[in-house]
C-alpha positions in Angstrom: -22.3 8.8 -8.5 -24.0 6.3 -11.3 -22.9 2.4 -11.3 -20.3 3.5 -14.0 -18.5 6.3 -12.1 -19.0 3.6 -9.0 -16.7 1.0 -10.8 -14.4 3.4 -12.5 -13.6 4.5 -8.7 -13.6 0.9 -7.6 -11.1 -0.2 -10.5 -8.6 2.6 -9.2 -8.7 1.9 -5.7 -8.4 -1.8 -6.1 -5.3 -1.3 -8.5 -4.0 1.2 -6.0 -4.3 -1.7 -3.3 -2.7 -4.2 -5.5 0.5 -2.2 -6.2 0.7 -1.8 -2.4 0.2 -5.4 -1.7 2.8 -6.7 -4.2 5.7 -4.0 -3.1 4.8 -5.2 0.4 5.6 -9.0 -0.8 8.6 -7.8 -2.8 9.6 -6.4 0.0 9.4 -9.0 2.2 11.2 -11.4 0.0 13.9 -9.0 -0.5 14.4 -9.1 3.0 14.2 -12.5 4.0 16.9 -12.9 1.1 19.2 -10.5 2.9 18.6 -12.0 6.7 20.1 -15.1 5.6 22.5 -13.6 3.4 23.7 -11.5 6.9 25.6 -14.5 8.7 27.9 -15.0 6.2 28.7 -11.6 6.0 29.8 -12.5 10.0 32.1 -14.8 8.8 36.1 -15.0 8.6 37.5 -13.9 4.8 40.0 -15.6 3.2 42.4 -14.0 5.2 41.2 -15.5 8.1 39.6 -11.9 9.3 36.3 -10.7 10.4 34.4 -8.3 7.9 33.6 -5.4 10.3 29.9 -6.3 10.3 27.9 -5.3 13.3 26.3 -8.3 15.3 22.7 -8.8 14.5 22.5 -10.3 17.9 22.5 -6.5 19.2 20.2 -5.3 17.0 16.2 -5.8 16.9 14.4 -6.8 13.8 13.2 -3.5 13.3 16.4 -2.0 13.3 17.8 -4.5 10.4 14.7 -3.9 8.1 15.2 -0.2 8.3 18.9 -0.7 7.8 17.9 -1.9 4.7 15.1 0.5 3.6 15.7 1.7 0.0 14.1 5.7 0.1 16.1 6.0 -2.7 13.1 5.1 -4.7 11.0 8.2 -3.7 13.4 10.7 -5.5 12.0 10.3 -8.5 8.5 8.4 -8.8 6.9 7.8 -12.4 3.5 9.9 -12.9 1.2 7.2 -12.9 2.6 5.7 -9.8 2.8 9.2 -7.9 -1.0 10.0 -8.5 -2.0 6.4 -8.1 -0.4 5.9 -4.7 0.7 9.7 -3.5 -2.4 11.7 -4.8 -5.9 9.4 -5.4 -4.2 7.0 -3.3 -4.4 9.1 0.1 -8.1 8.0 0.1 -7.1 4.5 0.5 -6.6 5.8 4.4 -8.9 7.3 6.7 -8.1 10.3 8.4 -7.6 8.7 11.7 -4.8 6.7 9.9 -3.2 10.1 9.2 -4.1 11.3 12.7 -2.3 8.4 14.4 0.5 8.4 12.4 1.3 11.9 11.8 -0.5 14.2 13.6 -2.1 15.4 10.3 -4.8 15.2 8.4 -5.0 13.8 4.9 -5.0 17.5 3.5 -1.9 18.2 5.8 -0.3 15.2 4.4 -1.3 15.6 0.4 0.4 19.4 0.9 3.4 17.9 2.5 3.7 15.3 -0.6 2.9 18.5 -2.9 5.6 20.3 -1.6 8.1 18.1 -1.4 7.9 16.7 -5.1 7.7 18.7 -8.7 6.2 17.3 -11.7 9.2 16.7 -14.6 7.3 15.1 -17.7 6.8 11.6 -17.4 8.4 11.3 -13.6 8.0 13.6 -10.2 11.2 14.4 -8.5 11.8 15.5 -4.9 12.8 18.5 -4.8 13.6 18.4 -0.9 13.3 15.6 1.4 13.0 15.4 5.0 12.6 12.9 7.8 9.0 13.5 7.9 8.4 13.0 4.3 10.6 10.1 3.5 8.4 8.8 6.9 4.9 9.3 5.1 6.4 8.0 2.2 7.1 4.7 3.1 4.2 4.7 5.3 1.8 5.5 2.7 3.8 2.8 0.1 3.7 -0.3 2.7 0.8 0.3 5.1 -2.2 -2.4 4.4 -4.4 -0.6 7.1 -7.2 0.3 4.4 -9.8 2.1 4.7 -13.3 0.7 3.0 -12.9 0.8 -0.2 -16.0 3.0 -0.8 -16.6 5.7 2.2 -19.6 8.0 3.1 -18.5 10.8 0.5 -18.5 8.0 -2.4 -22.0 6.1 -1.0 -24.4 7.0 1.8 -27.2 5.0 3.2 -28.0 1.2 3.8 -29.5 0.5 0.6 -27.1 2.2 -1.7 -24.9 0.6 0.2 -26.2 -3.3 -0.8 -26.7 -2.4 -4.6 -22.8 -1.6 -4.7 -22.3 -4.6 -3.1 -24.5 -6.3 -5.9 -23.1 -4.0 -8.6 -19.2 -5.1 -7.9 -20.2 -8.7 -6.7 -18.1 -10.9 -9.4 -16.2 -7.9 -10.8 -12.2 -9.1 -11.8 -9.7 -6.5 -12.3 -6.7 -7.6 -14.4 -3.3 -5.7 -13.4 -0.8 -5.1 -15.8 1.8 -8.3 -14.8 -1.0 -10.8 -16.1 -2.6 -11.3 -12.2 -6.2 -10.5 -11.6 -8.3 -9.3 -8.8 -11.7 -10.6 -8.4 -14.0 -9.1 -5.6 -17.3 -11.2 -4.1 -19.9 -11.4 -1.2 -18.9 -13.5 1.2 -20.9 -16.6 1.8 -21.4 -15.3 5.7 -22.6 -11.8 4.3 -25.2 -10.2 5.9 -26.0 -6.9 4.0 -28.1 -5.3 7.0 -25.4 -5.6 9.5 -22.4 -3.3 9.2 -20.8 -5.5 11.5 -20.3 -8.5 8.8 -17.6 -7.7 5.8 -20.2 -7.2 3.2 -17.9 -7.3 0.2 -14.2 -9.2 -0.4 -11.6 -9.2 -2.7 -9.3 -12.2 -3.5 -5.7 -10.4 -5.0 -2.8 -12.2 -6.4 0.7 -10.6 -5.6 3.7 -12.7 -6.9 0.9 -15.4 -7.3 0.1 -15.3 -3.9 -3.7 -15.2 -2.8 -4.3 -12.8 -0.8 -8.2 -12.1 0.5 -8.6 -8.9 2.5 -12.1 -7.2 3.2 -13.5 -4.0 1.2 -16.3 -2.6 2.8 
């Protein structure tokens, strides 16, 4: 690929991140608004009764968050958003994150997706759902396990390597809501050891900053 094919790639994946990053701190708000919303659920009514409201005491964390999971919002999925995170967005993950996860590969996973969902103008709709796809689903929406951004069938080789590094070195993305995304080379950087994150990027969910490393 040339530098401007490079970026073009770059500028997706980073966006893909993003949208991941900020439903994750949606997400997490949301949920911290309902665990302290849940006592006073537990508590006497007017009435002087107890809502029939199981203890959380006898539940784990895990249990209340999915308790409160929303899949609702994978029956239908805007275009943009499908390809963005469902399609292109697949090689945001390396296989081994499909491996672990679901005993797939990523191709085993996209026809999954493929198969479960059917293009109707501007949105896809599921067409049927399971337990398995409503499990990649979230998975693939909330999982900040990345990948590089840029893997061995986008760059190969040392050198190409350290002038996509240069070539992306300062580059800011701005997202739709107004918050931008600006990628560096960390001070530390060491471009001839593998070992050392060789390129950052500072994101901004909610106005949150955010640093995670890119390749």
């Amino acid at each position: 690929m040339n530098a401007d094919e490079i970026v073009a790639l770059v500028r997706r994946r980073i966006e893909s991140r993003y949208r991941r990053l900020l439903f994750v701190h949606r997400e997490l708000e949301r949920l911290n608004a309902l665990a302290k919303l849940e006592p006073a659920a537990r508590k006497t009514d007017a009435a002087g009764k107890t809502p029939d409201v199981q203890d959380l005491s006898n539940r784990s964390f895990e249990d209340f968050v999915f308790s409160r999971i929303n899949f609702s919002i994978y029956r239908k999925i805007d275009t943009e958003e499908f390809m963005l995170l469902f399609s292109f967005g697949l090689y945001d993950y390396s296989d081994e994150f499909f491996i672990k996860f679901f005993s797939m590969n990523r191709e085993e996973v996209q026809k999954t997706i493929n198969d479960s969902y059917v293009r109707a103008g501007p949105v896809y709709l599921c067409k049927k759902s399971s337990p398995l796809l409503l499990s990649i689903m979230r998975t693939v929406h909330t999982s900040l396990d990345f990948a590089p951004l840029l893997g061995s069938d986008d760059i190969a080789g040392k050198d190409q390597i350290k002038a996509v590094a240069g070539i992306l070195d300062g580059l800011v993305i701005r997202h739709d809501d107004g918050m931008e995304t600006k990628l560096f080379i960390p001070q530390a950087a060491d471009l001839n050891n593998y070992n050392k994150a060789l390129l950052c990027g500072t994101f901004h969910p909610l106005g949150k900053a955010c640093t995670i490393t890119l390749i």
